[in-house]
Phi, psi and omega in degrees: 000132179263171187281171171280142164270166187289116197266114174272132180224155208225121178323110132343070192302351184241167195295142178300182177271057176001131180280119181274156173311162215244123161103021187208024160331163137316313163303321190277336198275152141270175165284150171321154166269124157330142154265089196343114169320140176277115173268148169258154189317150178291126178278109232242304191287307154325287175343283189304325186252025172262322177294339173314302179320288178317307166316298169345291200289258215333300197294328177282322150313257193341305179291319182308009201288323201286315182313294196294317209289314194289341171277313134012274209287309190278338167292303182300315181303336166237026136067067173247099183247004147296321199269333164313297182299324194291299187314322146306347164276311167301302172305280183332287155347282194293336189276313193283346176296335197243025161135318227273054171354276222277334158287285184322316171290349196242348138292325150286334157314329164281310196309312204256330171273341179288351204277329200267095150012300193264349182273030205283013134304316186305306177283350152319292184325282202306335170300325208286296166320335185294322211273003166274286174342310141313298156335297207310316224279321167298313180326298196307000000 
């Protein structure tokens, strides 16, 4: 005959559970809904003139575009490839601070050929592309 087993039943420390009312479990409930945090309206006025601003500066890089290339040109035209480089630096610089990816990239590429002395076909090559870029880059 087996025996009956013993059932361990183990004390609790926390306190019972008050019977809630029916249809108001603990399972059934949710928490109450957040009341979307309050934003506050957008200072409208701030904005418009901080994009302004900003346009402003786009647009004063962009016309300056023709100035420095012409200086490009007339420094390689006296085979100055210092005054080449400052200038490509600065357009590498100013394109990637205000978008213009593709100026930025083809100054620095004359900038990084100009490091080497002797490449001054190359960086010929590489004005003519700068001075497309530029082009591309006032179009858009």
């Amino acid at each position: 005959m087996p025996q009956p087993t013993k059932s361990r039943t183990t004390r609790s420390t926390k306190t019972p559970r008050k019977a809630s009312p029916k249809g108001n479990s603990p399972k059934n409930k949710s928490a109450p809904a957040k009341a979307p945090a309050k934003m506050s309206p957008p200072n409208i006025a701030a904005m418009s003139a901080r994009i302004a601003k900003d346009n402003a500066r786009v647009s004063r890089f962009m016309e300056s575009l023709v100035n420095h290339v012409d200086l490009i040109v007339d420094a390689a035209a006296a085979e100055d490839w210092q005054e080449v480089a400052r200038q490509a630096d600065y357009l590498s610089g100013g394109g990637s601070a205000h978008g213009c990816s593709e100026l930025s990239i083809r100054a620095s590429e004359l900038s990084e050929t100009l490091k080497n002395p002797y490449n001054a076909c190359t960086a010929r090559r590489q004005i003519v592309r700068l001075i497309g870029a530029c082009g591309r880059t006032r179009k858009a």
